[in-house]
FITOR-992499 format. One line per field, with one value per residue: residue number from 0; chain; x, y, z of N, C-alpha, C in turn. Coordinates in pm, 1 decimal, always signed. Layout:
i	c(NUM / ...)
ch	c(A / ...)
n_xx	c(X / ...)
n_yy	c(Y / ...)
n_zz	c(Z / ...)
ca_xx	c(X / ...)
ca_yy	c(Y / ...)
ca_zz	c(Z / ...)
c_xx	c(X / ...)
c_yy	c(Y / ...)
c_zz	c(Z / ...)
***
This chain:
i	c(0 / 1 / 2 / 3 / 4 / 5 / 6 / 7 / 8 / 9 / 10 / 11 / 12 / 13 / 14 / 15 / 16 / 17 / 18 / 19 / 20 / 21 / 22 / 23 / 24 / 25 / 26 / 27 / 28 / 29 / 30 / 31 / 32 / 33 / 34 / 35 / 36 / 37 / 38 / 39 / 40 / 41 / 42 / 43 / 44 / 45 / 46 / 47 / 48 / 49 / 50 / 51 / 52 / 53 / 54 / 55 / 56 / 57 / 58 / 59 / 60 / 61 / 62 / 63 / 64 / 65 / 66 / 67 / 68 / 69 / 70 / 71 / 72 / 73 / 74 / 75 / 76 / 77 / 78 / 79 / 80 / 81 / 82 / 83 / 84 / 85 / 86 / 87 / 88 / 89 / 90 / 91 / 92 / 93 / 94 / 95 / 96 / 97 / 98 / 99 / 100 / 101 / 102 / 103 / 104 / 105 / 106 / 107 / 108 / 109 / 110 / 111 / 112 / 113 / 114 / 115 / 116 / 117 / 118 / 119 / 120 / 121 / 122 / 123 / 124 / 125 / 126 / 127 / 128 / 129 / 130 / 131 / 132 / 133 / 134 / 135 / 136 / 137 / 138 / 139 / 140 / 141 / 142 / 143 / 144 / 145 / 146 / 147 / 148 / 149 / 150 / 151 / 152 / 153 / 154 / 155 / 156 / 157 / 158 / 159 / 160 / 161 / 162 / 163 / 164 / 165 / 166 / 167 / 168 / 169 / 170 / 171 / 172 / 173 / 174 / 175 / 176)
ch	c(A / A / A / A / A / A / A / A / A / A / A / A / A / A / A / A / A / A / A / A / A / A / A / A / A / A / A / A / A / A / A / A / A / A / A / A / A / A / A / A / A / A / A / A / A / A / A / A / A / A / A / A / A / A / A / A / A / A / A / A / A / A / A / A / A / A / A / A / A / A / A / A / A / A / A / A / A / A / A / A / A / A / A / A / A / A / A / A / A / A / A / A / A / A / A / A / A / A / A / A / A / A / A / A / A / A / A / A / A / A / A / A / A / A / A / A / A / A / A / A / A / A / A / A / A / A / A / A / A / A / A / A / A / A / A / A / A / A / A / A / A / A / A / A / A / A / A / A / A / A / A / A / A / A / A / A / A / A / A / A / A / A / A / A / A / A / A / A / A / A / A / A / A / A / A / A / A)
n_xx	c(+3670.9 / +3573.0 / +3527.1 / +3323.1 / +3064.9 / +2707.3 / +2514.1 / +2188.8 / +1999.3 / +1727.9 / +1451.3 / +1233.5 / +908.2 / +615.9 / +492.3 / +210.9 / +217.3 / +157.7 / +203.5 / +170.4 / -112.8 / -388.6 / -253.4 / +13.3 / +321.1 / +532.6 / +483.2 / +464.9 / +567.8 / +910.4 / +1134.8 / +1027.5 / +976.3 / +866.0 / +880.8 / +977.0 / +1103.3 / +1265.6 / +1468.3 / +1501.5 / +1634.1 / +1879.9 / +1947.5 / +1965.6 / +2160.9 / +2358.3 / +2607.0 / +2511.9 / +2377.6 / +2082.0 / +1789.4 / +1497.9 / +1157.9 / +979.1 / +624.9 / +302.5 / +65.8 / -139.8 / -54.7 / -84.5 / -97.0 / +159.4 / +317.8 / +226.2 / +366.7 / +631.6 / +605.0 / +797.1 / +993.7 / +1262.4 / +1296.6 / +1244.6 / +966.7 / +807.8 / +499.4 / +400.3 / +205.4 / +112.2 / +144.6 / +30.6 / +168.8 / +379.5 / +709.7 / +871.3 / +761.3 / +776.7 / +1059.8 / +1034.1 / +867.2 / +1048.6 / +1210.7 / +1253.8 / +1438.8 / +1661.7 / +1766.5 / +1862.7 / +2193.5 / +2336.4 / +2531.0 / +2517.7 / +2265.4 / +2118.7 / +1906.8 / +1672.4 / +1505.0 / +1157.1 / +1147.5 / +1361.6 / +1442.7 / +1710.4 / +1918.0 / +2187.3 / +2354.5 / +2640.1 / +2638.3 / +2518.9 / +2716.6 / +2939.6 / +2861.2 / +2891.5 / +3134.9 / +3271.1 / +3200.6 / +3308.0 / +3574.6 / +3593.7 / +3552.5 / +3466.6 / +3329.2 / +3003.9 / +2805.2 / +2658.5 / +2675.9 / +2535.6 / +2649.5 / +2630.0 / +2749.8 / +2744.0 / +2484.8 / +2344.8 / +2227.2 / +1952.3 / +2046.2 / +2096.2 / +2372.1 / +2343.2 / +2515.4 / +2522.3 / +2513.7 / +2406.3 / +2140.5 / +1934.3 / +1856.1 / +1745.0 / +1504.2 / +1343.3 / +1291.3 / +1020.5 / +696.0 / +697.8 / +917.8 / +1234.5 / +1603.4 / +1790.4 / +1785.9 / +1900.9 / +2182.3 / +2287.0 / +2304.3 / +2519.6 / +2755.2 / +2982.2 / +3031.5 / +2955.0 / +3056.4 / +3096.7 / +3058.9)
n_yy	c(+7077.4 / +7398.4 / +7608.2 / +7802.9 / +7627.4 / +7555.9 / +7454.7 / +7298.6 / +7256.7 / +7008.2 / +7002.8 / +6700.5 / +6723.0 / +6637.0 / +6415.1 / +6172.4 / +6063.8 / +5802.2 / +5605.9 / +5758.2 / +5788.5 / +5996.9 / +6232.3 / +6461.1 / +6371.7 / +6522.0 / +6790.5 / +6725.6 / +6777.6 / +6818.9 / +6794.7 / +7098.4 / +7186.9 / +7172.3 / +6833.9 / +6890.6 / +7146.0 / +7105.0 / +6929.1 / +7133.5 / +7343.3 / +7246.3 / +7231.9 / +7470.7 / +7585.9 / +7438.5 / +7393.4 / +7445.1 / +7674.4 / +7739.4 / +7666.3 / +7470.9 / +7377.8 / +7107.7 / +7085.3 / +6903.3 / +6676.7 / +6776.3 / +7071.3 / +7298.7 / +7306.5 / +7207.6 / +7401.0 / +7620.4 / +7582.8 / +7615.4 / +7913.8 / +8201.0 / +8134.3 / +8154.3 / +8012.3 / +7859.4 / +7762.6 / +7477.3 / +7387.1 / +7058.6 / +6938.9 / +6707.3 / +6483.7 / +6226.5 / +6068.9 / +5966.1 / +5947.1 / +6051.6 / +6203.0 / +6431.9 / +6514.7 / +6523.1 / +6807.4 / +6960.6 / +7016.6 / +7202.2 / +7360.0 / +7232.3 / +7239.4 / +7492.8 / +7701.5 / +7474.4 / +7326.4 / +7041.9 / +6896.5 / +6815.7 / +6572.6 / +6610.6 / +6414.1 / +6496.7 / +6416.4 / +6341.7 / +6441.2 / +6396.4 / +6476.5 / +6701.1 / +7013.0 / +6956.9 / +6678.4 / +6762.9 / +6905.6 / +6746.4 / +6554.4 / +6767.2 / +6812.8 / +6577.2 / +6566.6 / +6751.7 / +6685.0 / +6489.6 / +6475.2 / +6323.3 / +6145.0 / +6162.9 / +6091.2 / +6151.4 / +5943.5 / +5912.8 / +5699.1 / +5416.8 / +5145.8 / +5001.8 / +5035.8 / +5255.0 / +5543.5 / +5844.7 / +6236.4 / +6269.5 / +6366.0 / +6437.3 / +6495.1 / +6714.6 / +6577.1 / +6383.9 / +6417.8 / +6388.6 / +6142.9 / +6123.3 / +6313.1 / +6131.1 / +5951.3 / +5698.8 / +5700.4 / +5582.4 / +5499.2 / +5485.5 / +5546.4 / +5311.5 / +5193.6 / +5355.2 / +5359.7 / +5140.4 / +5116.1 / +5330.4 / +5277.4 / +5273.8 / +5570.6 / +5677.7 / +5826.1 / +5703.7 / +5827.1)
n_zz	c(-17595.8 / -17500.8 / -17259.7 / -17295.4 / -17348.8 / -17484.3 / -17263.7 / -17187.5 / -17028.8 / -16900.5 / -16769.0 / -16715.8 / -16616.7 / -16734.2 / -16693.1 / -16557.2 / -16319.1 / -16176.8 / -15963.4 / -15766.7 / -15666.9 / -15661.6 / -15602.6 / -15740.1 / -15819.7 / -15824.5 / -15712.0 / -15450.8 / -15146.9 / -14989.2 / -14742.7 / -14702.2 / -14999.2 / -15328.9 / -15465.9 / -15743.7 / -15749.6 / -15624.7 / -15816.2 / -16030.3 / -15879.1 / -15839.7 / -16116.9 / -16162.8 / -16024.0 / -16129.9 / -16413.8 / -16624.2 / -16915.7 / -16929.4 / -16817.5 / -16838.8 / -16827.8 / -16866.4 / -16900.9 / -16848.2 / -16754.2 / -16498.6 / -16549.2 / -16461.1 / -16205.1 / -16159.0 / -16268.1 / -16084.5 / -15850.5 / -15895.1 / -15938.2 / -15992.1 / -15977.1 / -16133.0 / -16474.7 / -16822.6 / -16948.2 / -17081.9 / -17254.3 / -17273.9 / -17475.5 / -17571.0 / -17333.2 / -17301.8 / -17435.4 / -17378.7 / -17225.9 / -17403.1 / -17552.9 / -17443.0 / -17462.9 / -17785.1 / -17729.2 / -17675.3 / -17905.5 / -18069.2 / -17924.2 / -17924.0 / -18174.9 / -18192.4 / -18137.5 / -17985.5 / -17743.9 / -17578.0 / -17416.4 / -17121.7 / -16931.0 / -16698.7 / -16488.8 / -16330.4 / -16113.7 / -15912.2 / -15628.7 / -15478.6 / -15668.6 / -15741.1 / -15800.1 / -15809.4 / -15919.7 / -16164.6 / -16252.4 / -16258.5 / -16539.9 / -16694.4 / -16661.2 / -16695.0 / -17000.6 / -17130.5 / -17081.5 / -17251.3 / -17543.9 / -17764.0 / -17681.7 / -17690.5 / -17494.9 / -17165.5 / -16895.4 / -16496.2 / -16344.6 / -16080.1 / -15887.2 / -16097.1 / -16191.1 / -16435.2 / -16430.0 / -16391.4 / -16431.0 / -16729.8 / -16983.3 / -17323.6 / -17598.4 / -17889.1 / -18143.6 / -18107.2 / -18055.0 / -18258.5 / -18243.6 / -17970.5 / -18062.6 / -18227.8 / -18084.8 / -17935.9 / -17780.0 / -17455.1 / -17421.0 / -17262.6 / -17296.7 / -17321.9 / -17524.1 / -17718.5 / -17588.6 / -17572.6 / -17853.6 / -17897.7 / -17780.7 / -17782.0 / -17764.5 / -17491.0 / -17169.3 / -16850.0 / -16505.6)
ca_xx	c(+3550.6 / +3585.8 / +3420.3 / +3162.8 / +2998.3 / +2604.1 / +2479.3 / +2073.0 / +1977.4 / +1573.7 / +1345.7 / +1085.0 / +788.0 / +495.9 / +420.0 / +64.7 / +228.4 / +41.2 / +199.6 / +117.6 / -264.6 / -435.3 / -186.7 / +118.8 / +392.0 / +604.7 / +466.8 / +475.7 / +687.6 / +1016.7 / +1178.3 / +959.2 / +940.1 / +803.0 / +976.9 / +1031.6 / +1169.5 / +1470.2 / +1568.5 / +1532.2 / +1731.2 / +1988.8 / +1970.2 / +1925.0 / +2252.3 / +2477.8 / +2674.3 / +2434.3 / +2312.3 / +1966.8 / +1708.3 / +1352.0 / +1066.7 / +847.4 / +520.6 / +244.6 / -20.5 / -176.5 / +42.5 / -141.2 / -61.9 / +302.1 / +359.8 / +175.3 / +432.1 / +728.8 / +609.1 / +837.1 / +1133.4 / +1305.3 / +1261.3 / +1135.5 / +868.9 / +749.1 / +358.1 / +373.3 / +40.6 / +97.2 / +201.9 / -4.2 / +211.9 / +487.4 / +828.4 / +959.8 / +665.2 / +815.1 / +1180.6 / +985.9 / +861.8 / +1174.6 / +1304.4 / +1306.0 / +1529.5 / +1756.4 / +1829.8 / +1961.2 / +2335.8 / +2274.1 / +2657.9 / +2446.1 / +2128.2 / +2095.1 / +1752.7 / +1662.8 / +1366.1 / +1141.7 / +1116.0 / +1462.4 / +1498.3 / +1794.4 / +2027.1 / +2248.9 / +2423.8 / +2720.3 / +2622.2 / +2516.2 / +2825.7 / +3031.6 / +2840.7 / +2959.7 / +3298.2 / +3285.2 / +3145.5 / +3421.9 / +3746.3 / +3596.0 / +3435.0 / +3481.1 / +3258.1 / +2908.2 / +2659.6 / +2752.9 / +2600.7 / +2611.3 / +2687.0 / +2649.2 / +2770.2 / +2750.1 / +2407.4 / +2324.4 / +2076.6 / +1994.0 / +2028.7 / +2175.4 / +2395.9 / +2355.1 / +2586.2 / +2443.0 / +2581.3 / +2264.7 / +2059.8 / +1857.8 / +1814.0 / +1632.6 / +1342.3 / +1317.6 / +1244.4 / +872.0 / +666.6 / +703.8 / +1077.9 / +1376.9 / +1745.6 / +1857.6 / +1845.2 / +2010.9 / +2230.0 / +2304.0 / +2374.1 / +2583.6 / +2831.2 / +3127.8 / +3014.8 / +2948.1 / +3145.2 / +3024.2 / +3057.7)
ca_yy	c(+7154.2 / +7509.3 / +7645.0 / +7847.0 / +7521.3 / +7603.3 / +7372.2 / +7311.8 / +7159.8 / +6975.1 / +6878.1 / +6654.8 / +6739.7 / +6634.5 / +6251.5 / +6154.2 / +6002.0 / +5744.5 / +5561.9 / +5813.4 / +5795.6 / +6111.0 / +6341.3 / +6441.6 / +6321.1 / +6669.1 / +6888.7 / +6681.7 / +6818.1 / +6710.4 / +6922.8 / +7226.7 / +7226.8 / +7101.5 / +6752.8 / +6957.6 / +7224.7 / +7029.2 / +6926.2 / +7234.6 / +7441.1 / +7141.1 / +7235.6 / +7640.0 / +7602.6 / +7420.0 / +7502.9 / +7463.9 / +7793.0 / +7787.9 / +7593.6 / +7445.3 / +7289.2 / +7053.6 / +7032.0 / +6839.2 / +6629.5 / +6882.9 / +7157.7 / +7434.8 / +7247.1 / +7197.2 / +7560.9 / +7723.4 / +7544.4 / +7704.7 / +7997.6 / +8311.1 / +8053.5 / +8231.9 / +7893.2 / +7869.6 / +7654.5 / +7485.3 / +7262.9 / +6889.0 / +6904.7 / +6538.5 / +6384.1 / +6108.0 / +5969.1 / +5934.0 / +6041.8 / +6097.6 / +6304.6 / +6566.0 / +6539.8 / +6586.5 / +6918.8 / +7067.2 / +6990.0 / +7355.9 / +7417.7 / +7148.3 / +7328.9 / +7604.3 / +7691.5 / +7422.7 / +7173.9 / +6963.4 / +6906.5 / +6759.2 / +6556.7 / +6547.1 / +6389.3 / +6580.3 / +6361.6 / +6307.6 / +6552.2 / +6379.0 / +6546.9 / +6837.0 / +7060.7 / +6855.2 / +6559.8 / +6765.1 / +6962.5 / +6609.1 / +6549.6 / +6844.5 / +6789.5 / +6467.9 / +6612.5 / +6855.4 / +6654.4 / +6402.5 / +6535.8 / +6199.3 / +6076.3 / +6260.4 / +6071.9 / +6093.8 / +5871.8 / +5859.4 / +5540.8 / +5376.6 / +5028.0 / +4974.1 / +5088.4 / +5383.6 / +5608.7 / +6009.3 / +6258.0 / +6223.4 / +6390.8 / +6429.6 / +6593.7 / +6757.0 / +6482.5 / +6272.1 / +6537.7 / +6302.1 / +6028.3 / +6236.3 / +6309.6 / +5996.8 / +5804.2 / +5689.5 / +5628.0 / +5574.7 / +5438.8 / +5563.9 / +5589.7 / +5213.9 / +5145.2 / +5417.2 / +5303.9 / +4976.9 / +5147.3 / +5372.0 / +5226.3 / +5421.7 / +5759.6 / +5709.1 / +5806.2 / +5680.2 / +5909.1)
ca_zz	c(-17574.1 / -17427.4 / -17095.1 / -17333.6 / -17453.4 / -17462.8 / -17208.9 / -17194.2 / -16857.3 / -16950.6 / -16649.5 / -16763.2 / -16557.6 / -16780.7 / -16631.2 / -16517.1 / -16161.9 / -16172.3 / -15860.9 / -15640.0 / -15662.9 / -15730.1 / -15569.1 / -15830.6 / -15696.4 / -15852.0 / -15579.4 / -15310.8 / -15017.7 / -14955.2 / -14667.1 / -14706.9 / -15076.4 / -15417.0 / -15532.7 / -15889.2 / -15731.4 / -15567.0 / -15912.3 / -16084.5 / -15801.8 / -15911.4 / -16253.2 / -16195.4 / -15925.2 / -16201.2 / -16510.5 / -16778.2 / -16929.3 / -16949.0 / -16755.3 / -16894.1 / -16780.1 / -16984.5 / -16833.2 / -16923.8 / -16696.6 / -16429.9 / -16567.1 / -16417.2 / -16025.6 / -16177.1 / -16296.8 / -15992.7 / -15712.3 / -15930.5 / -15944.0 / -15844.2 / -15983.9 / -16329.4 / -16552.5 / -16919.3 / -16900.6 / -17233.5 / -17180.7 / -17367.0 / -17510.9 / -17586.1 / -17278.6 / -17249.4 / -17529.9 / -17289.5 / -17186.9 / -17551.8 / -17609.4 / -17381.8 / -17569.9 / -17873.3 / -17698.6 / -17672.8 / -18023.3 / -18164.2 / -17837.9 / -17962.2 / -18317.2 / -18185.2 / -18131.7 / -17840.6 / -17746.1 / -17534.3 / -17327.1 / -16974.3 / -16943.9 / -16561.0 / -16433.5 / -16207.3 / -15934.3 / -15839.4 / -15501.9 / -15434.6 / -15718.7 / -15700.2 / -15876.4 / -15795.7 / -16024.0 / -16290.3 / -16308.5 / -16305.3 / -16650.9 / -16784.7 / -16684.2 / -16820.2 / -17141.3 / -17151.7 / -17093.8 / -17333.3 / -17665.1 / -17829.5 / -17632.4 / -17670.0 / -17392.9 / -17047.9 / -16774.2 / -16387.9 / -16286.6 / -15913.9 / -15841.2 / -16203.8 / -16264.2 / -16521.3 / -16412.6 / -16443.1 / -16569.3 / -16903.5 / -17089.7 / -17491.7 / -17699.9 / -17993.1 / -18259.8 / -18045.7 / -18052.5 / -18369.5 / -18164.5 / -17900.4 / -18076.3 / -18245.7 / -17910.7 / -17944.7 / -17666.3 / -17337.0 / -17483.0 / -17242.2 / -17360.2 / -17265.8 / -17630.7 / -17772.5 / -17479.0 / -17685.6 / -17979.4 / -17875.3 / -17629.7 / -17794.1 / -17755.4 / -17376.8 / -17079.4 / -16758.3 / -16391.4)
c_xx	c(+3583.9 / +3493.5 / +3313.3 / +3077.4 / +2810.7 / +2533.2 / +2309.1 / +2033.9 / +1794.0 / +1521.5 / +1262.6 / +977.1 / +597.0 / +431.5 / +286.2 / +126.9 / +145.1 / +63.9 / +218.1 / -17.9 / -265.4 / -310.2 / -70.2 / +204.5 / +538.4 / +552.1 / +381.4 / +579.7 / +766.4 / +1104.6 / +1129.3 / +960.6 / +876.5 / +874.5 / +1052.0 / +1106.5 / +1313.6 / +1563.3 / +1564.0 / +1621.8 / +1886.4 / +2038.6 / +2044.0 / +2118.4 / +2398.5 / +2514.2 / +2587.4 / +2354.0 / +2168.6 / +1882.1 / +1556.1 / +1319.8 / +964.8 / +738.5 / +361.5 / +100.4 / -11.7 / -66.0 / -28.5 / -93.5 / +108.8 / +362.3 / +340.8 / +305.9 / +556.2 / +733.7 / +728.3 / +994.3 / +1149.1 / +1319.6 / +1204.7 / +1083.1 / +789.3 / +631.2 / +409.1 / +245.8 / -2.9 / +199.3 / +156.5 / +32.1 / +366.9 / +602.4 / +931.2 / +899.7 / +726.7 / +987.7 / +1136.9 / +989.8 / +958.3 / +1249.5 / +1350.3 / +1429.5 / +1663.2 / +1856.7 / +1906.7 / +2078.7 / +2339.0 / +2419.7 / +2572.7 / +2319.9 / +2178.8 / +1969.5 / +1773.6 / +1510.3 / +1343.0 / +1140.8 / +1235.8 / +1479.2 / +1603.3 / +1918.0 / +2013.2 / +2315.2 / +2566.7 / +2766.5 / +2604.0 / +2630.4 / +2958.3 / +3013.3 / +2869.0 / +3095.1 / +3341.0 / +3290.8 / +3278.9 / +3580.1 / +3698.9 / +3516.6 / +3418.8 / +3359.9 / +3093.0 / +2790.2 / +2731.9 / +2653.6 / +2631.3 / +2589.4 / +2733.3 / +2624.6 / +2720.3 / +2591.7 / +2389.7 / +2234.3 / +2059.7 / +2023.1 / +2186.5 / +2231.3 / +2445.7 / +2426.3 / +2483.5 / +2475.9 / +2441.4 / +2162.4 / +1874.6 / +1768.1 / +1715.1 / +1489.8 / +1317.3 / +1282.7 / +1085.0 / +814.4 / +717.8 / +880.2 / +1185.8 / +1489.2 / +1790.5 / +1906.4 / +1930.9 / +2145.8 / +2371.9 / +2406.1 / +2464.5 / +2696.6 / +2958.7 / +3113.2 / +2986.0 / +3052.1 / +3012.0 / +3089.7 / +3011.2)
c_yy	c(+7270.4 / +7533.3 / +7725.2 / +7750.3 / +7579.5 / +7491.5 / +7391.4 / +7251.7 / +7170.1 / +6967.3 / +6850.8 / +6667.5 / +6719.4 / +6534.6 / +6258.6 / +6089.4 / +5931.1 / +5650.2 / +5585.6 / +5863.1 / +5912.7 / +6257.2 / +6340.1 / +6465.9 / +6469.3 / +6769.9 / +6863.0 / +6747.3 / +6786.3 / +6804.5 / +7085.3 / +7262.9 / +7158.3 / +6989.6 / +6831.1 / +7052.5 / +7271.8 / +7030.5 / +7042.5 / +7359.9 / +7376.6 / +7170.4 / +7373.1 / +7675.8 / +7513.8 / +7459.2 / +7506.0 / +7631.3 / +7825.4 / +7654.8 / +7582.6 / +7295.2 / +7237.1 / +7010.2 / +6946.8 / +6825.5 / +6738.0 / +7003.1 / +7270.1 / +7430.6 / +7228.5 / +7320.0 / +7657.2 / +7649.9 / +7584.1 / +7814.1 / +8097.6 / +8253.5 / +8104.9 / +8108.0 / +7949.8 / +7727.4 / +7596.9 / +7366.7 / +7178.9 / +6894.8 / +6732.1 / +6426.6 / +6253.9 / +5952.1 / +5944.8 / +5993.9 / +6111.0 / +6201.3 / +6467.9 / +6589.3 / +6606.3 / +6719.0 / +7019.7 / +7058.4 / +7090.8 / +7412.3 / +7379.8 / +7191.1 / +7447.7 / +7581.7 / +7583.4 / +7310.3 / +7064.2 / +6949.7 / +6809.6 / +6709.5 / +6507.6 / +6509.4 / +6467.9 / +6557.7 / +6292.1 / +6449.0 / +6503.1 / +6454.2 / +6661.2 / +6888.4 / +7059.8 / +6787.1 / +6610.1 / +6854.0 / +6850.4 / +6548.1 / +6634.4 / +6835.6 / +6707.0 / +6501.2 / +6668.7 / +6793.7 / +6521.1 / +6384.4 / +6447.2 / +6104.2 / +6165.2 / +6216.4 / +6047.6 / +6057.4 / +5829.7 / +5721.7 / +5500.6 / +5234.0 / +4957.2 / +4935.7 / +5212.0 / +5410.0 / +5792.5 / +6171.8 / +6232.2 / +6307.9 / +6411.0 / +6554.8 / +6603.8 / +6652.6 / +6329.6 / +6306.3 / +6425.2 / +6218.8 / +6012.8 / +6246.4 / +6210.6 / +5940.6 / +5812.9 / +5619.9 / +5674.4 / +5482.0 / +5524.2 / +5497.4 / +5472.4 / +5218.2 / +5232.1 / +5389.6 / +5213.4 / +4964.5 / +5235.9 / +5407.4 / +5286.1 / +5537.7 / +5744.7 / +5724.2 / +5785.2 / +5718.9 / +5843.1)
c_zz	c(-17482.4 / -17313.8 / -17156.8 / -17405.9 / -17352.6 / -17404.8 / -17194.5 / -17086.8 / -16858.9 / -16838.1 / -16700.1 / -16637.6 / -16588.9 / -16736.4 / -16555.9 / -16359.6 / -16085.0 / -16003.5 / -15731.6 / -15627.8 / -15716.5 / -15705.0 / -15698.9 / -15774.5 / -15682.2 / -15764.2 / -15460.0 / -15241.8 / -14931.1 / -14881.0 / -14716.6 / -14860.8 / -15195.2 / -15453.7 / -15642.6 / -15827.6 / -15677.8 / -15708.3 / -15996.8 / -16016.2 / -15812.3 / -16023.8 / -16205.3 / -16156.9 / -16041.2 / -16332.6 / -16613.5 / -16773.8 / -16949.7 / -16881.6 / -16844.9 / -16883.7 / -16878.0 / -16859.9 / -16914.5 / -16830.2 / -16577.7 / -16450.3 / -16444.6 / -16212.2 / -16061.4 / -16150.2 / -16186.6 / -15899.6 / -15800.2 / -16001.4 / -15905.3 / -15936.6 / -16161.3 / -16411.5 / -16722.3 / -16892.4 / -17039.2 / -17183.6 / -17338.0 / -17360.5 / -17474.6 / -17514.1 / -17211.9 / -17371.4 / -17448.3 / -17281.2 / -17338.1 / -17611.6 / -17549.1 / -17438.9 / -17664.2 / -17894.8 / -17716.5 / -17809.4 / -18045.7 / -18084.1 / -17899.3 / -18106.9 / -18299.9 / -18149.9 / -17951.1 / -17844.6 / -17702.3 / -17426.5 / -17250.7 / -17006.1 / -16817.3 / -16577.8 / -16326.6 / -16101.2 / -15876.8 / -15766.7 / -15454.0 / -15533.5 / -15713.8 / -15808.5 / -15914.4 / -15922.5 / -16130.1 / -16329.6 / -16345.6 / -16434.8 / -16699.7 / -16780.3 / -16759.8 / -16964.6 / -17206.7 / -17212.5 / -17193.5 / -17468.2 / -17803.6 / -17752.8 / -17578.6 / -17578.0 / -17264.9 / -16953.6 / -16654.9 / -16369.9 / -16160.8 / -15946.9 / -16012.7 / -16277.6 / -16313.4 / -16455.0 / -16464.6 / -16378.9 / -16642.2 / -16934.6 / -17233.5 / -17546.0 / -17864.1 / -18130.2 / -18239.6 / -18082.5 / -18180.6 / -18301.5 / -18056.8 / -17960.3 / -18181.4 / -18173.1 / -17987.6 / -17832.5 / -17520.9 / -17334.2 / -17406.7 / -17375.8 / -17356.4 / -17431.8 / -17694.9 / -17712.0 / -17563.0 / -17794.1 / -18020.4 / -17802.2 / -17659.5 / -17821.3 / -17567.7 / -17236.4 / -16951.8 / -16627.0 / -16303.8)
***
């Protein structure tokens, strides 16, 4: 895989946040700024070429606290069909000349642009292996990333259905970081 591979770096931002009462828990303030805005300065700050935001539940309180921030920003009409609903969203992105997508969640303020450049490396030195997953103390967690050969599988999810199973079924395409 060459250093111009067309990297897509997702934040899901559409979730109803339900277990932070009424407040949404994406622009809450985590050292002086929006939760979302940690991981998208994560995304913005590593190698993937293009950044986008799926928004969904209170978009309009999502979109206003990253304001100002150069993002495309695509709204999940239908995100009270759950986290696949906002994959869905991005499909048309997915068709284009696209190697692989990143899918962060919005409410990790703890990743960097670090971790998601260690999935592309991964990606890179191993193109036999199209899903890459960090891995601490020998749990998976995110973000993800899908090589375009996945890309199917993606908007197939239904539901409120993460990746475990594709997971499952795909245990020789994954490298794990």
């Amino acid at each position: 895989m060459s250093d111009s591979s067309n990297i897509v770096g997702i934040i899901l931002g559409a979730g109803r946040s339900r277990r932070m009462g009424l407040e949404n828990k994406l622009v809450a303030e985590i050292n002086g700024k929006p939760m979302i805005v940690h991981a998208i300065e994560a995304v913005k700050n590593s190698r993937v070429n293009k950044t986008i935001l799926v928004t969904g539940h209170q978009r309009e309180i999502v979109e206003k606290a990253v304001q100002g921030i150069e993002i495309e920003i695509i709204y999940n009409p239908n995100f009270t069909e759950g986290l696949s609903s906002s994959i869905k969203s991005i499909g048309h992105e997915l068709s284009k000349d696209v190697d692989a997508v990143i899918v962060c969640l919005g409410d990790m303020p703890g990743i960097t642009s670090t971790h998601i450049n260690s999935l592309i490396k991964a990606f890179k030195n191993n193109p036999n292996r199209q899903i890459v997953i960090p891995t601490y103390e020998g749990r998976r967690g995110n973000p993800v990333l899908w090589g375009k050969q996945h890309f199917s599988l993606l908007v197939n999810l239904t539901g409120d259905q993460g990746a475990k199973a594709l997971f499952q079924k795909n245990e020789n395409n994954i490298t794990e970081v």
